[in-house]
C-alpha positions in Angstrom: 0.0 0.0 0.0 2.8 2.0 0.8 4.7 2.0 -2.4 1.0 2.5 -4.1 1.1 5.8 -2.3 5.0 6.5 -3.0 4.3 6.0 -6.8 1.3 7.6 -7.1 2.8 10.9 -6.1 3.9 13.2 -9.2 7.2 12.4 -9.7 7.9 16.9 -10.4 11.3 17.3 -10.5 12.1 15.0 -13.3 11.2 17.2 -16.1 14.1 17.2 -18.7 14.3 14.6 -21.4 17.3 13.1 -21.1 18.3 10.1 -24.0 15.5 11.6 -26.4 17.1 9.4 -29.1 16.7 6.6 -27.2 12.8 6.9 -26.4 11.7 5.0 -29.0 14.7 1.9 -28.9 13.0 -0.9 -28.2 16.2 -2.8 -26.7 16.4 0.3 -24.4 12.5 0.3 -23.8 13.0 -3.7 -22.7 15.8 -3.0 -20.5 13.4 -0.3 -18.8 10.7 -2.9 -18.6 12.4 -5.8 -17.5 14.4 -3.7 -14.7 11.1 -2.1 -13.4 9.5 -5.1 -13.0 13.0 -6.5 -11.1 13.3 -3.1 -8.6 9.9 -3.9 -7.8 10.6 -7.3 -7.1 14.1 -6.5 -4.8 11.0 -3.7 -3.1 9.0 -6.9 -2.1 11.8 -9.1 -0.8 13.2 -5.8 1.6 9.2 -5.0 2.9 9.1 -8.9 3.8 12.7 -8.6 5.8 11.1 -4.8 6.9 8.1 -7.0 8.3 10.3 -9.9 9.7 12.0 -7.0 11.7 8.7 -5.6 12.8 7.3 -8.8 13.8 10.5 -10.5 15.2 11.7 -7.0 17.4 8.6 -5.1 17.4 10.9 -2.5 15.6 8.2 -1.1 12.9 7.7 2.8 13.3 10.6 5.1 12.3 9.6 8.0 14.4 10.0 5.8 17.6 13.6 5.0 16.5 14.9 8.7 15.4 17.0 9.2 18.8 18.8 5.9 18.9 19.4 6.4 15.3 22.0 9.1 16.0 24.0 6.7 17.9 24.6 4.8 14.7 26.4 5.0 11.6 23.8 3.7 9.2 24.1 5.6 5.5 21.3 6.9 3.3 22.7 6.5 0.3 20.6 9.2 -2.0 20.1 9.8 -5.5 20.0 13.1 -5.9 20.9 12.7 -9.5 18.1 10.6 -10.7 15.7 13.7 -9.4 17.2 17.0 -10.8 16.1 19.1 -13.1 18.8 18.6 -15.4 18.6 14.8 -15.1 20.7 12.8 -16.9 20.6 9.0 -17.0 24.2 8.5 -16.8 24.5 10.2 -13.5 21.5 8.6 -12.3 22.8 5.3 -13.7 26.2 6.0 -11.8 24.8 6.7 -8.3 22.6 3.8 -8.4 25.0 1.4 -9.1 27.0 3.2 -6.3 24.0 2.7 -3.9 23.0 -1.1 -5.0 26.8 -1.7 -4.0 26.4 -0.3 -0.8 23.1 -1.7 0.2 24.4 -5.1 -1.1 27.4 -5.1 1.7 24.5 -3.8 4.1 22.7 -6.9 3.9 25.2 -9.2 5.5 24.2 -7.7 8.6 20.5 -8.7 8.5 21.5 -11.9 7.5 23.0 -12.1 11.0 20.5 -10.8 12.3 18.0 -12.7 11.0 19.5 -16.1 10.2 16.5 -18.2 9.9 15.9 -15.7 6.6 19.7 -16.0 5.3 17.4 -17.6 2.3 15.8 -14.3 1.8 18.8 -12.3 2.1 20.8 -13.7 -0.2 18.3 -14.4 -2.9 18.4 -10.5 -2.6 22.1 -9.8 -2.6 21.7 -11.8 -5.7 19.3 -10.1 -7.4 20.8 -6.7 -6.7 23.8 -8.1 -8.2 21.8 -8.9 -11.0 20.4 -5.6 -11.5 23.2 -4.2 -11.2 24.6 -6.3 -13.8 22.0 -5.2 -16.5 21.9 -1.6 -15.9 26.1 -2.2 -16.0 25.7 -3.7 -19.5 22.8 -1.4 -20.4 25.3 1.3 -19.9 27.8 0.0 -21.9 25.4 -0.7 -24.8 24.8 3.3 -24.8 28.2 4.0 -24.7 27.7 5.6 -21.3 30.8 6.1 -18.6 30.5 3.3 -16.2 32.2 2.5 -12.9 33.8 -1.1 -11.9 33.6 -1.6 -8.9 36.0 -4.7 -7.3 33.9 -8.5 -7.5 34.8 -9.2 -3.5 32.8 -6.4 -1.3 35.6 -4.3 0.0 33.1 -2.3 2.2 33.1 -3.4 6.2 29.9 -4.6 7.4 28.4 -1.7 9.8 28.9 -2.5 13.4 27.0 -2.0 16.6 27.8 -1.6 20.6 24.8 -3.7 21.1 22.1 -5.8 20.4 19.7 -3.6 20.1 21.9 -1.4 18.0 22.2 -3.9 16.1 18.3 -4.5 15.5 17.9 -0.6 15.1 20.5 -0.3 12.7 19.0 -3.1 10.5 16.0 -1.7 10.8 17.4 1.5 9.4 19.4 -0.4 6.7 15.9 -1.2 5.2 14.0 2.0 5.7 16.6 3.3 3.2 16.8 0.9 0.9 13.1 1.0 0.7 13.7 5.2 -0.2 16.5 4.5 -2.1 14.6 1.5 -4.4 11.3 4.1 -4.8 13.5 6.4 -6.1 15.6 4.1 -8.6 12.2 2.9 -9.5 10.6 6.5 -10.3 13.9 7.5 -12.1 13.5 3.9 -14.3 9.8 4.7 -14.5 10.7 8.5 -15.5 13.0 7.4 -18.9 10.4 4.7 -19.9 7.8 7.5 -19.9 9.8 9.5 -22.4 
């Protein structure tokens, strides 16, 4: 219901038209597809680990969690280039590739948290890895500038004084990968409008 709501709202800000020659590619215009319908898969998989961590820690309303959040080093990866004005896919492309990377490493700690859903998790590292694949090779295929990033996750996992940190801060892992997935999916949404 949630994401209803989230993609419902006018998406104003993205109002250039970036990769006009590409608008009526139909490879381009299947990559768009195909990826949409995969971000909204990945959304799915991170609500059910959202609701596992409501259910398991009774950890479900941000608001409640705001002050312990400052205690942690948890990052909100954003993608500030996918809304702009002057939007331009490869930027957007770029950061989102930066982000899945992030989130990707990010996961290993709800997989210890939650190791009776390591399942879950890594059928989701796996299809971020996927995703990220494509929209790798999609940029390629355009000629766009892309960004290698190394196979092995070089990124530390976060860590936490506590338990409950620890329960908090995956809590918070997911919040924004739900934001950051709404907007890769409005940005995807955004260039298969065009």
């Amino acid at each position: 219901l949630l994401l209803g709501v989230l993609l419902w709202a006018p998406w104003q800000a993205l109002h250039g038209a970036p990769l006009t020659e590409l608008s009526g590619d139909q490879d381009f215009q299947l990559f768009l597809q195909r990826n949409l319908e995969f971000t909204r898969k990945i959304h799915g998989d991170v609500a059910t680990l959202q609701r596992v961590v409501c259910d398991t820690f009774q950890l479900c309303k941000e608001e409640e969690l705001l002050l312990v959040r400052q205690d942690l080093d948890i990052a909100q990866v954003l993608l500030e280039q996918c809304h702009r004005r002057t939007f331009q896919a490869e930027t957007c492309f770029s950061q989102i590739l930066a982000g899945l990377r992030i989130y990707h490493g990010s996961l290993g700690t709800i997989r210890d948290l939650l190791p009776g859903h390591a399942g879950l998790v890594e059928t989701l590292q796996l299809d971020m890895a996927n995703l990220s694949s494509n929209i790798q090779q999609q940029m390629e295929d355009l000629g766009l500038a892309t960004v290698t990033y190394p196979a092995e996750n070089q990124d530390p996992l976060p860590t936490f004084s506590s338990h409950f940190h620890h329960q908090v801060g995956s809590f918070f892992i997911l919040a924004n990968f739900q934001r950051f997935l709404e907007t890769a999916y409005r940005a995807l949404r955004h260039l298969a409008s065009l």
